[in-house]
N, C-alpha and C positions, 0 to 999 in steps of 0.2 A: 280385263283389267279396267278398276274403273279408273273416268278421266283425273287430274287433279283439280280443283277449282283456280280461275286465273289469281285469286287471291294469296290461295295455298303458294302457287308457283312463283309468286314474286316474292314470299314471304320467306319460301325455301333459298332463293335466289339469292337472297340480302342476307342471312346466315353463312353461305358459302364463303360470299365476298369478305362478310366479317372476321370469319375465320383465315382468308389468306390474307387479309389485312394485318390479321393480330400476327400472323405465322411471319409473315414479312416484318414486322417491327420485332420481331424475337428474332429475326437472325442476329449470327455471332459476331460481336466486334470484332476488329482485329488489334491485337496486342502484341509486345515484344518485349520479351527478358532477353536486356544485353547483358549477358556474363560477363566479367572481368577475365574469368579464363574455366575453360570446361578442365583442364589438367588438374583443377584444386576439386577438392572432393566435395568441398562444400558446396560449391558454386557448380557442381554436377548435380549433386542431389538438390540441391534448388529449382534446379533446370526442370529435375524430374517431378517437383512437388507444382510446380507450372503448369507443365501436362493434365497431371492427373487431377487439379481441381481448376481450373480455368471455366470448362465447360458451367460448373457449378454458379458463374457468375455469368454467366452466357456471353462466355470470351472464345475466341480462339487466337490459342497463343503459337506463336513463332520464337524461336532459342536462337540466339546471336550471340556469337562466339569471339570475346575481341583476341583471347590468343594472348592474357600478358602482355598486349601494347597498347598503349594510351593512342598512337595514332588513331588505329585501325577501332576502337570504341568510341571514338569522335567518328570517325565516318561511318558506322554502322547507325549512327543516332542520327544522322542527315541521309543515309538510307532509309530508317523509319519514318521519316517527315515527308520523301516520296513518295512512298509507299503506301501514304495516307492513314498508318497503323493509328487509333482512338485514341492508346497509349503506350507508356515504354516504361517497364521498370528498371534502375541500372544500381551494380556495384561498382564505382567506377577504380581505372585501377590506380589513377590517379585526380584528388578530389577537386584538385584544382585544374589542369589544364582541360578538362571535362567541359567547364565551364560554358564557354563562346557556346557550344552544340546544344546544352541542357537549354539555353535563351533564345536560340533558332526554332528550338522545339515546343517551347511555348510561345512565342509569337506565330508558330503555326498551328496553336490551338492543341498541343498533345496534351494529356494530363501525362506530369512525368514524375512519377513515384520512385522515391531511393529506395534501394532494397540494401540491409546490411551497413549499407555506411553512408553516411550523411556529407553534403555540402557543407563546408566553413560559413561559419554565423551569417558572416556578409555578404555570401550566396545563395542563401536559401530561400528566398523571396523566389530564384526560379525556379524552383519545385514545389510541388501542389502538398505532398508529405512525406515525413521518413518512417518507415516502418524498421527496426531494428535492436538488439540488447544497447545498454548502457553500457560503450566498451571503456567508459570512465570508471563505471561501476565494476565492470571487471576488472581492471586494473586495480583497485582498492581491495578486493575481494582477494589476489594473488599476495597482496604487501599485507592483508590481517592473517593469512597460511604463513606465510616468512613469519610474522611478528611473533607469534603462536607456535611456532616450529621453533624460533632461535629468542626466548625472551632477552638473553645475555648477549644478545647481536650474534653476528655471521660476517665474511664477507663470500658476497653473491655475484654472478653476473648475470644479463640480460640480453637474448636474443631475439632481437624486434619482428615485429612482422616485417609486410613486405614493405620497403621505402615509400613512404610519400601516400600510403594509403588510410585512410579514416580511421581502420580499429588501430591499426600501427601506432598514430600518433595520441590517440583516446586512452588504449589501453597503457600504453609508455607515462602520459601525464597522470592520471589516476593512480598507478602503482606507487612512481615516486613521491607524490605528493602523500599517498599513504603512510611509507616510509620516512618518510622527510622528518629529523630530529630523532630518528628512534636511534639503534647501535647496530641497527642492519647497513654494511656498505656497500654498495653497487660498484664495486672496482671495474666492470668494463660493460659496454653495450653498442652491441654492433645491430646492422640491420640486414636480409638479404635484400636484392632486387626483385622477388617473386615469394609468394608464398609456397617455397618448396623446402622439401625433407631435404636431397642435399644438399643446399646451400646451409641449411641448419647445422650439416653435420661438419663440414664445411670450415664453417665459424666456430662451430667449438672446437672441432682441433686446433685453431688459429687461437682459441684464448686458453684454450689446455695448454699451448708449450709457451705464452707469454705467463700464465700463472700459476700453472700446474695446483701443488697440493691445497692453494689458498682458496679455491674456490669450495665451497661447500653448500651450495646450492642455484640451480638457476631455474629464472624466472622465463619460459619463453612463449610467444603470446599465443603460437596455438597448437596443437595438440599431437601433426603430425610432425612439428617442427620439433616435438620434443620426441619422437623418433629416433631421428637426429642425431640430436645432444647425445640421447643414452646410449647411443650406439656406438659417439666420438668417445664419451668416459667410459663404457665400458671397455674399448678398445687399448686406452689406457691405463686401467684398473683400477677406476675411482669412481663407481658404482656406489662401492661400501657406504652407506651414511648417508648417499646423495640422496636431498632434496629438491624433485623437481616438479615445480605449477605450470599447466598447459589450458587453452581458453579452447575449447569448442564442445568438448562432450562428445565426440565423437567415437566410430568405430573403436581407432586405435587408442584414442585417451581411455574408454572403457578398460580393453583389454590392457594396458598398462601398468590402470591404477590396481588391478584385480591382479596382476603379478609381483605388483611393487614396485615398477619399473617407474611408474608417474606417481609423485605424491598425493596430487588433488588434480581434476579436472572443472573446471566453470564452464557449464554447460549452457548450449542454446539452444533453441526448438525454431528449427527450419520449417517446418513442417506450416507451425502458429502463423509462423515470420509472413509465410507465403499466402493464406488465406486469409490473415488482417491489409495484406495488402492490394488484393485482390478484391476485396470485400471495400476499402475505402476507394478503391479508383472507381469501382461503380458507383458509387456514392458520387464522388465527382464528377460523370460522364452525366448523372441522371441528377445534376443538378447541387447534391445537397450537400453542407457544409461540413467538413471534418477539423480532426484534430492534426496539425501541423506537423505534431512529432508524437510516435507512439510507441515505446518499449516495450519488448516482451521481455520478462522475469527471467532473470540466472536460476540455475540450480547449481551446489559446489557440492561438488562428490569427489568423498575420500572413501578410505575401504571399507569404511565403519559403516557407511549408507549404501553404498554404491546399490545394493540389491532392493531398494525403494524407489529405483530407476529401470525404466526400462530401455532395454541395451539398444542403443541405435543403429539406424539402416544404412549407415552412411559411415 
């Protein structure tokens, strides 16, 4: 074997080193998507679109589960700030009391990305961006289905998301403002405490035997919530005619609107949601300026389209 020259050897030398240099500066950050709650199917399938492109931004992520309590999502956000995690994406389950945690966490240098639902105007100075639909826009999108469904007016009700949380009160304000002056009437609007089916169903039994035959269509903000509904008026027998708008696009809003059970579904793309926001936190880890606030596009599927969609995993 011949010898190597000492030149060669130092020359091979300083490539190696180059190499574990470069290898060393490509390991993975660490990241955290704090879920509002893994129960909601949304914020499951979020969890799982985390996973499986994380790596692609050379992250590794970790799934934090607040479980539906506002406490336990503030302490999981000062868990992450121990933990020295680069960043933290969060839906929080409530936008306000969130707050004090989201300010710890950028005082300790996290980039802290909103996923799905945004800070109030006045607090958004503490997060770096929001990546999520216009749940204003959704809302609008649900009151031109009513306005288009009932030109001669209706009276309707409303089953909000879950209390006190960003689409809840985005998609509430957008609707009515949509409606506001037409001949559609919102005779009742209630909220749950969580974004769940029964509590959906729940609520409309409760506004089925305060209004029984006057209701003739409802608006509820999302998709399994209208489940729910049609399960409390079918139980009742006032299906017939029923007009009902749900927000997510999902599984169940699919198979719904494809039986006739959901009038119209406003769809969102988790999928988008999750690699726009994945894509600007590295932007901001590696320096470089973003945009603040970034929507991704509805799509509103009635039966007429539905099949220009492709049917979701979630």
């Amino acid at each position: 074997m011949k010898k190597l020259h000492k030149g060669v050897v130092i020359g091979v030398s300083l490539v190696i080193a180059g190499l574990l240099g470069a290898n060393a500066q490509a390991a993975q950050e660490k990241i955290a998507f704090i879920c509002s709650n893994m129960a909601n199917e949304s914020q499951a399938f979020s969890s799982k679109q985390f996973q499986k492109f994380a790596k692609d931004y050379n992250f590794e992520v970790t799934i934090l589960d607040a479980k539906g309590d506002t406490q336990t999502e503030s302490q999981l956000v000062t868990n992450s700030i121990a933990q020295k995690f680069k960043a933290i994406f969060l839906n929080p389950n409530d936008i306000n009391a969130i707050v004090p945690s989201v300010m710890k966490a950028k005082q300790a240098g996290l980039t802290v990305g909103m996923y799905s639902s945004d800070l109030a105007p006045a607090n958004q100075k503490f997060r770096d961006f929001f990546v999520g639909v216009n749940d204003t826009m959704a809302g609008e999108a649900a009151g031109d289905a009513f306005l288009k469904k009932f030109p001669n007016g209706a009276t309707i009700v409303e089953v909000g998301g879950q209390a006190g949380h960003d689409a809840q009160i985005k998609r509430h304000d957008g609707f009515n403002k949509k409606i506001k002056g037409s001949k559609i009437t919102v005779i009742d609007y209630k909220t749950p405490s969580q974004w769940s089916t029964a509590e959906a169903m729940a609520i409309t039994e409760d506004l089925i035997v305060k209004h029984g035959k006057k209701i003739q269509g409802v608006f509820t903000h999302w998709d399994n919530g209208a489940t729910g509904v049609s399960q409390a008026l079918k139980a009742a027998n006032m299906m017939d005619g029923m007009f009902i708008v749900g927000v997510d696009g999902n599984r169940a809003g699919f198979d719904q609107v494809r039986k006739g059970i959901q009038s119209v579904t406003i769809m969102q793309n988790f999928e988008v949601m999750t690699k726009k926001s994945l894509g600007l936190a590295r932007d901001v880890i590696d320096g470089k300026k973003v945009e603040p606030v970034n929507f991704i596009a509805l799509d509103i599927v009635d039966q007429k389209n539905i099949d220009q969609f492709t049917a979701p995993e979630w």
